[in-house]
C-alpha positions in Angstrom: -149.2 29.5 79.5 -147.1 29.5 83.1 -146.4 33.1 84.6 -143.2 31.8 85.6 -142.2 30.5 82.1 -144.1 32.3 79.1 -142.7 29.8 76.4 -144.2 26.6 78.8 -146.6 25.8 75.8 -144.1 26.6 73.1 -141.8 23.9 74.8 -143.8 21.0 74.2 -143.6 21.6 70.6 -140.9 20.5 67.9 -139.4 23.5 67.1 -136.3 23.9 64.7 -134.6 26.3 66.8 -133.2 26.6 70.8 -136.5 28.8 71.4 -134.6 30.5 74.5 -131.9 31.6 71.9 -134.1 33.4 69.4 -135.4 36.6 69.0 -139.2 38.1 69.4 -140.2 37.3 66.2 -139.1 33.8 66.0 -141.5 33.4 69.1 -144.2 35.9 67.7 -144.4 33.9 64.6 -144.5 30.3 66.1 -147.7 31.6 68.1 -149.2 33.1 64.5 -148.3 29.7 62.4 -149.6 27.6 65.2 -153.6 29.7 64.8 -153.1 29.7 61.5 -153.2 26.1 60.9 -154.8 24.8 64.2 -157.3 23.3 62.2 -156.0 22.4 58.8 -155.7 19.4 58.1 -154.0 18.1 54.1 -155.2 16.5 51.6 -154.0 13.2 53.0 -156.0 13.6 56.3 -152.6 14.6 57.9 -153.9 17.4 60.9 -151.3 20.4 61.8 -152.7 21.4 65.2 -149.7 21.9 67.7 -147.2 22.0 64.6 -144.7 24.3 63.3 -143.7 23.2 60.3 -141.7 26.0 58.5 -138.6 24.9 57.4 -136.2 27.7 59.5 -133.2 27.8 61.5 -134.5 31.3 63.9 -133.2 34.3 64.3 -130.6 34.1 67.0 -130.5 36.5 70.0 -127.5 39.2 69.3 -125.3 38.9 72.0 -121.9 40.6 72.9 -118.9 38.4 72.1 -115.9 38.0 74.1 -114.4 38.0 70.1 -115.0 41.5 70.0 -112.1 42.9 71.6 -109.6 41.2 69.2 -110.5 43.1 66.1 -110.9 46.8 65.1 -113.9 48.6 65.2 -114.1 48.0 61.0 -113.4 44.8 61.3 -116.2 44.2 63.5 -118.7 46.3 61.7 -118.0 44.0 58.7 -118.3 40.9 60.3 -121.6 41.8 61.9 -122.8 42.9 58.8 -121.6 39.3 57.1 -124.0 37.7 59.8 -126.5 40.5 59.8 -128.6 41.2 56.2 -130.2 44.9 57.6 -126.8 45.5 58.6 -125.0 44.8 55.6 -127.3 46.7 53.2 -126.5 49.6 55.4 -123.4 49.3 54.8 -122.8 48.2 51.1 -125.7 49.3 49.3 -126.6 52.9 47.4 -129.7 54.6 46.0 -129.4 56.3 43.0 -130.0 59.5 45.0 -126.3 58.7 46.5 -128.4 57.8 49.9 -127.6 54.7 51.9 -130.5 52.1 51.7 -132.1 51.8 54.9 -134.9 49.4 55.5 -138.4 50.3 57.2 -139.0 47.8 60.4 -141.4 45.3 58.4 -139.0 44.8 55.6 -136.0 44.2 58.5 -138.8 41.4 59.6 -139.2 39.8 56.4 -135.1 39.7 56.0 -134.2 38.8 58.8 -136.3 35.6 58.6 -134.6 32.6 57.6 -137.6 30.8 56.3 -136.8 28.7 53.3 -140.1 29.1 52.1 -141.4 32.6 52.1 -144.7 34.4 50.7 -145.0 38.4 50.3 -148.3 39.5 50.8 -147.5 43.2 50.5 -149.4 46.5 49.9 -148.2 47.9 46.8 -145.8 50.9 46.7 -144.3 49.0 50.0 -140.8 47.6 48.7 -141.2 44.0 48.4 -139.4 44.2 45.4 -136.8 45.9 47.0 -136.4 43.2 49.7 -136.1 40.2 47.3 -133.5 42.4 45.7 -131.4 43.4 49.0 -131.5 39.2 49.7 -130.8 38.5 46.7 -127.0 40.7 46.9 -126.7 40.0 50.1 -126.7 36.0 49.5 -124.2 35.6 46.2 -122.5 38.5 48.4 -121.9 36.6 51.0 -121.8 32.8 49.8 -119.6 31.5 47.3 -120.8 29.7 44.1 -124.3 30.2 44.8 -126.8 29.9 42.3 -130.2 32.3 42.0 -133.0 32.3 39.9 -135.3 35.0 39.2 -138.9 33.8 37.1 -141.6 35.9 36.7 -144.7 36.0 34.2 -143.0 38.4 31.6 -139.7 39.4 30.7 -139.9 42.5 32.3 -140.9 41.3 35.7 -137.5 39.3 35.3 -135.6 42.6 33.9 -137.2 44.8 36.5 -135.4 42.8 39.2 -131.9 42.4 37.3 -132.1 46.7 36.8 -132.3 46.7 40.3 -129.4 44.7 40.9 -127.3 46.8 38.7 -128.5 49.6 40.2 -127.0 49.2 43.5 -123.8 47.2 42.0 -122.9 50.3 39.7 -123.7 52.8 42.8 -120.9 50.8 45.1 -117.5 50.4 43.3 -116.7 47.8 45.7 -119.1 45.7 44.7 -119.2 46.0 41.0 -115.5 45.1 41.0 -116.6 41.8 42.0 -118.5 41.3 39.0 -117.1 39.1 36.4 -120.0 38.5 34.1 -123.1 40.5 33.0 -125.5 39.6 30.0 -129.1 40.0 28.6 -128.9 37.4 26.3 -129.7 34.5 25.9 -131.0 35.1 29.4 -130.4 37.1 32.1 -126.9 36.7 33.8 -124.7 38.2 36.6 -121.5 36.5 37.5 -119.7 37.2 40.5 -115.3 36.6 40.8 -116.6 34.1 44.1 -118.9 32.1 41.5 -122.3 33.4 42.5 -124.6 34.1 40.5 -128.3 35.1 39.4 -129.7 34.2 36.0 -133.7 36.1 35.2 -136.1 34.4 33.1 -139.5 34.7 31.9 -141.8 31.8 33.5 -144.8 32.7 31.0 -147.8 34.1 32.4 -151.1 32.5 32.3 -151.9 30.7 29.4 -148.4 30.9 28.1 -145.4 28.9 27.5 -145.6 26.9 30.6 -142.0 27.3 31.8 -140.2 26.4 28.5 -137.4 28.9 29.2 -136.8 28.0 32.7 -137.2 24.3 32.5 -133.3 22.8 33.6 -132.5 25.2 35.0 -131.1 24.6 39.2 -130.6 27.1 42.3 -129.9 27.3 46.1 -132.8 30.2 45.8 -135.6 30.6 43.5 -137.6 34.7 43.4 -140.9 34.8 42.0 -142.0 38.4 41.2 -146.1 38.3 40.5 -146.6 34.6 41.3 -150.0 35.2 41.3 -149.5 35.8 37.5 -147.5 33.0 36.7 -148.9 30.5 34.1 -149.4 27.3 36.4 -148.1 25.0 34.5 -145.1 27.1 34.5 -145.3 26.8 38.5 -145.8 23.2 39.0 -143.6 21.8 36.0 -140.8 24.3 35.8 -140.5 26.3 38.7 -141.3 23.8 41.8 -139.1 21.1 40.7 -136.1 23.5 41.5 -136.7 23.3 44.6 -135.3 19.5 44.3 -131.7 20.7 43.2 -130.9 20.7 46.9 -132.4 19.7 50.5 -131.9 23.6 51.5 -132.9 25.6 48.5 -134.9 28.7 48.9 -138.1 29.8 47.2 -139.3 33.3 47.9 -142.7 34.2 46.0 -143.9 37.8 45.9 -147.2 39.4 44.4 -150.3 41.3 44.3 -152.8 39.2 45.4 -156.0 38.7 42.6 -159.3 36.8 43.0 -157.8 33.6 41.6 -156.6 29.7 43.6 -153.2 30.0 41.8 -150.5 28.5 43.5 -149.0 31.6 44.9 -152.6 31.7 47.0 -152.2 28.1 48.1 -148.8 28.9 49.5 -150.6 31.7 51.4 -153.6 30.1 52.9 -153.3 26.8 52.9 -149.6 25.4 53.4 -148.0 25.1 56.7 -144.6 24.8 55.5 -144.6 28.4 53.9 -144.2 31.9 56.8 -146.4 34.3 55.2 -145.7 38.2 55.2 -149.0 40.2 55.5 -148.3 43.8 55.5 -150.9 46.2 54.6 -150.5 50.3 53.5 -150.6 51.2 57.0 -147.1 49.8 57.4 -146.3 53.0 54.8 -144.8 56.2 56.6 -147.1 58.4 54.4 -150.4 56.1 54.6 -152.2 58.7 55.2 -151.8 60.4 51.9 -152.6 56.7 50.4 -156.1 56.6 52.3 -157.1 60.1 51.0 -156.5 59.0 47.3 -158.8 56.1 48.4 -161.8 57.3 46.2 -159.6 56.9 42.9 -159.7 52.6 43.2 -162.4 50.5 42.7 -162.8 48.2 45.5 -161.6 45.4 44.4 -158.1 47.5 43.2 -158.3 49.2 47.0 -158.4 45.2 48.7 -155.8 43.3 46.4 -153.4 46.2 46.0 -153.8 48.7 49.3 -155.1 45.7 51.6 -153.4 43.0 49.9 -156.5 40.8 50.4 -157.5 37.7 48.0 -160.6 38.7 45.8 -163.9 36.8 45.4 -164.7 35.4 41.9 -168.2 34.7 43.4 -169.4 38.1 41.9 -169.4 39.5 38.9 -167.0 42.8 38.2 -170.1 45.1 39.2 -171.7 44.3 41.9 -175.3 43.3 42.3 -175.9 45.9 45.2 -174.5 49.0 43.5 -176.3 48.1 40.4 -179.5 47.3 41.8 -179.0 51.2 43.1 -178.0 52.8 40.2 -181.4 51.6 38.8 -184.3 53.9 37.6 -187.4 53.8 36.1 -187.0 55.4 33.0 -188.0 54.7 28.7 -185.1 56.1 26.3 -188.0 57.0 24.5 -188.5 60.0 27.3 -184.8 61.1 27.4 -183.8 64.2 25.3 -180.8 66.4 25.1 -180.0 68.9 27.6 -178.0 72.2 26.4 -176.0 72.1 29.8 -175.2 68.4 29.6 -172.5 66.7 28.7 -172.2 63.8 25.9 -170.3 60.9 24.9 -171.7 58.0 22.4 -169.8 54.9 22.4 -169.8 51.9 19.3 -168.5 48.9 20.1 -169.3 46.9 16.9 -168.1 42.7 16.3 -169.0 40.7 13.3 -169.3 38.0 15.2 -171.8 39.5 17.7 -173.4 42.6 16.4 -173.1 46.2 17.2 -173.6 48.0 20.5 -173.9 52.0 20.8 -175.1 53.6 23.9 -175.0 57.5 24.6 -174.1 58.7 28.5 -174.9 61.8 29.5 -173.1 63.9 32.0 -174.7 66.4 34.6 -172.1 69.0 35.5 -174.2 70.5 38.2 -174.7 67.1 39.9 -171.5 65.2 39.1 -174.0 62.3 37.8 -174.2 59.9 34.5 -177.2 58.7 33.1 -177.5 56.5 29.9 -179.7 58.2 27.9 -179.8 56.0 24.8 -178.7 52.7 23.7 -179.1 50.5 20.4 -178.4 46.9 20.0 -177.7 45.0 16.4 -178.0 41.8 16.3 -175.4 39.5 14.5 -178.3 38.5 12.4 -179.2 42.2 11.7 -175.6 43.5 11.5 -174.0 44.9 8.7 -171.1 47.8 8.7 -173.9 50.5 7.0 -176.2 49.3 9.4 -174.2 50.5 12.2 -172.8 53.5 10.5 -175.9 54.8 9.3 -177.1 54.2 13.3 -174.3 55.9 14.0 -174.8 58.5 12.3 -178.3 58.9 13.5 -177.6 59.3 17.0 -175.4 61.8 16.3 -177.3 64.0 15.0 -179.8 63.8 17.9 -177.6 63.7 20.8 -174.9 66.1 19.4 -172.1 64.5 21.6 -169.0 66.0 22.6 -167.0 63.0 21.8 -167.5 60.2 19.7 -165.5 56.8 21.1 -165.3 54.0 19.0 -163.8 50.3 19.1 -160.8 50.2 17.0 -159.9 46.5 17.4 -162.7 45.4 15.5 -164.2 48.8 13.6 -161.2 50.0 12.0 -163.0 50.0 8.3 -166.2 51.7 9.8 -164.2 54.6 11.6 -162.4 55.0 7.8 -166.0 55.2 6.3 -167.6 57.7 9.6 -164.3 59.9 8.3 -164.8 60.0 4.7 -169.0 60.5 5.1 -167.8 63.2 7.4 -164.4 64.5 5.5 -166.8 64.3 2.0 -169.5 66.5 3.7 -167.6 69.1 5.1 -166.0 69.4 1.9 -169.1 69.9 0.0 -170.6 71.7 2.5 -173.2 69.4 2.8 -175.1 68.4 6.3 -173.3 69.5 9.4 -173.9 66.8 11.6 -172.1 64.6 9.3 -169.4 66.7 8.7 -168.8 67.6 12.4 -167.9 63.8 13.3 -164.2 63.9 12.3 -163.6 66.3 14.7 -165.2 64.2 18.1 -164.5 60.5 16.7 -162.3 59.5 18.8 -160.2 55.9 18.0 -160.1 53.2 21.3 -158.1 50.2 21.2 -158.7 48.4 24.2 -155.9 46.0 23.8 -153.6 49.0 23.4 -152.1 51.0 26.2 -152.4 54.1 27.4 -150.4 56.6 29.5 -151.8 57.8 33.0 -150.8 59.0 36.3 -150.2 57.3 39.1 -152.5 58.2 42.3 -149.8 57.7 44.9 -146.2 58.8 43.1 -148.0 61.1 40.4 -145.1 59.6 38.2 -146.5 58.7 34.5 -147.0 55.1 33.8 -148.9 53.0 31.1 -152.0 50.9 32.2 -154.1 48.6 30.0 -156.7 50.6 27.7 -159.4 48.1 28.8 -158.3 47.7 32.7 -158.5 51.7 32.8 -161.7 51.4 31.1 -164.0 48.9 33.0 -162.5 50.1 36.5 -163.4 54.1 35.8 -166.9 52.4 35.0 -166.5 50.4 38.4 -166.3 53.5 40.1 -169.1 55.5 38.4 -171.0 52.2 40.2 -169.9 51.8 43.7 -169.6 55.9 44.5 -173.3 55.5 42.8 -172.6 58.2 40.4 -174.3 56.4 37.5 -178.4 56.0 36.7 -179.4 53.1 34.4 -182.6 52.4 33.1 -184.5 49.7 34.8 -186.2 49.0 31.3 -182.9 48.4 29.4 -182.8 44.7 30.5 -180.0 43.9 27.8 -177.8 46.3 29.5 -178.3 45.3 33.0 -177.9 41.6 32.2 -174.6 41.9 30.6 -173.3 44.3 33.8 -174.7 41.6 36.1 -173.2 38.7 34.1 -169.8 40.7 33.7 -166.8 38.2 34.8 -163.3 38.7 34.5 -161.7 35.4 33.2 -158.2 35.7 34.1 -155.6 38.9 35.0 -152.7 39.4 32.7 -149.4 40.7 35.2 -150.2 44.3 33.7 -153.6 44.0 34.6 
């Protein structure tokens, strides 16, 4: 690089853009996209070292016009803000709180850009929905006739969006005047008097439909909230081919990162025509209070959602180090119940597989777990009074506080554990029978249940088996949990542990 001329390398490149009329980032981001790929090379052998391939126009330098002085300070401010997409959600846009949207320095970056391909790699709780939103009323705003699509994995990734657009067009009279059109059904629709408009659908998520809903459909700018989540089908037969409608359209693809080489990842890592947004929690005015809640995520929640880092799939959901440490020498056989302990048994029973009850204890004074018991019965073994009557058994030695067991597939056995209970207390009959209808406690782990989040303490609803497995994770890797070294059953399945795929709700 010359002293006298700090963009002498960047000149000998084939740029898209006057790089002496462009701003910082424009020459910030060159610099990034050219180590990025310096040594990628395609599929077809093609190398990108020394090219910048993203398909932009720059951000051009804001200079004073000469223009200026023929129009009234108004009129000025609005045709700034026409040119300017910070500057015109300033002006036009509301919060519900009656406060004027102002955007944080790393989501002026992102808009500003004028990348037709675009990946959000954002830390959660940062607004990156917000930001597809803004562009999104800035652009049918601002163009005439122009057509946006919104896909996600669900419905309500689509909805969420569309919510948000309503949002900020019923908080501005001004704008909602403008709308001529607004429908749910049979997809989502908002018609503007210029022609614009943005249409939400469901792309399926993994697994799913592959797209069916989508498939048609064209636009001068595709959104994709959770592309990590979309089905990829969906992705490379539905979504993509939009992009063909015409030589300019858009695609901007935003999501939590997972463990998983989806499409979404590919645009990421290894695709030189697509400017990548990293953006951590740190980039958060209150990150602060986000690191101290850092002990409530597992580590794989803290990377993907906090750190916005790919996963590994290489290792299992527990990993080998922090079970190798939460090993102990130790027979069942030896365990007995402690007056000042705490217990819970768990029955998680399958027709198909067996039954499986373990009992964890819980030192109070120490703040540790131990498994103190633990029963296997084997498919071939398995019946429903089998499991019952083990049930049962343990009960009565352990004495547990609370009693979970597996809905999904138990349902008859917890109606039997009730009645041998209901019928005992009735007849006054043995008290560690009749004592199980008030601890038994139903889990469905395909359900959902309601729980608070770390960072906005607002209520939400998580996945009943997500919750599940990562408070487990967490008993591991703050090695708060002993295991016996002689339960090889147990250890296996922990070590062997994988998580197949990631629905969008987790």
């Amino acid at each position: 690089m010359s002293q006298l001329d700090p963009l002498a390398d960047l000149r000998k490149i084939k740029l898209p853009f006057n790089i002496d009329k462009v701003e910082d980032q424009c020459i910030d981001c060159v610099r990034a996209q050219l180590k990025k790929y310096d040594n990628y090379t395609d599929e077809f052998g093609v190398s990108y070292r020394g090219k910048f391939t993203v398909p932009c126009k720059g951000i051009l330098k804001t200079i004073d016009s000469p223009l200026k002085a023929a129009f009234s300070k108004e009129e000025w401010e609005d045709l700034e803000a026409a040119n300017n997409i910070s500057l015109w959600a300033e002006k036009f846009l509301v919060l519900p709180n009656g406060q004027k949207w102002i955007p944080r320095w790393y989501q002026k970056e992102v808009l500003s850009c004028t990348s037709t391909r675009k990946c959000l790699r954002i830390s959660r709780r940062s607004g990156k929905t917000d930001m597809a939103v803004v562009e999104i009323l800035y652009s049918i705003f601002t163009n005439t006739n122009l057509k946006v699509v919104i896909a996600g994995p669900q419905k309500n990734h689509a909805e969420e969006i569309i919510n948000r657009i309503r949002a900020f067009l019923q908080a501005n009279p001004l704008l909602q005047e403008c709308v001529k059109r607004d429908v749910s059904a049979p997809y989502y629709e908002i018609l503007l008097t210029n022609g614009s408009r943005v249409r939400g659908f469901a792309a399926g998520a993994k697994g799913g439909s592959g797209g069916i809903g989508i498939r048609g459909q064209d636009a001068d700018k595709i959104y994709i909230e959770e592309a990590a989540y979309v089905d990829e089908k969906a992705m490379t037969g539905a979504i993509l081919p939009i992009l063909q409608t015409t030589p300019n359209t858009t695609l901007v693809a935003f999501s939590t990162p997972n463990a998983f080489l989806t499409t979404y990842r590919k645009f990421c890592e290894q695709d030189p025509q697509y400017k990548e947004f990293h953006y951590t929690y740190k980039v958060l005015p209150h990150w602060k209070n986000v690191e101290a809640d850092r002990a409530a995520f597992t580590l794989e929640e803290w990377q993907c959602e906090f750190l916005a880092l790919f996963g590994d799939t290489s290792e299992g959901v527990y990993k080998a180090g922090d079970i190798d440490k939460s090993l102990s020498s130790y027979l069942y056989s030896s365990c007995s119940p402690n007056l000042r302990w705490k217990y819970v048994l768990g029955a998680d029973w399958n027709e198909k597989h067996g039954a499986e009850i373990v009992v964890l204890g819980f030192n109070p004074y120490s703040g540790r777990f131990k498994v103190v018991d633990a029963c296997v019965i084997e498919k071939a073994e398995f019946t429903q009074l089998a499991s019952v009557d083990k049930v049962i058994e343990m009960n009565r030695k352990w004495q547990p506080n609370f009693l979970y067991v597996d809905s999904g597939n138990g349902s008859t056995n917890i109606e039997l554990l009730m009645k041998i209970s209901n019928d005992n207390r009735i007849k006054k009959g043995d008290p560690n029978k009749a004592r199980i209808m008030d601890i038994l406690k139903a889990y469905d782990s395909g359900a959902a249940i309601e729980t608070k989040d770390v960072i906005t303490r607002e209520k939400k609803k998580v996945p009943a088996k997500r919750f599940m497995v990562n408070a487990s994770i967490r008993m591991f890797e703050n090695h708060q949990i002993e295991i016996s070294a002689n339960d090889k059953v147990l250890e296996d399945q922990l070590r062997n542990y994988i998580i197949a795929r990631i629905s969008p709700n987790g």
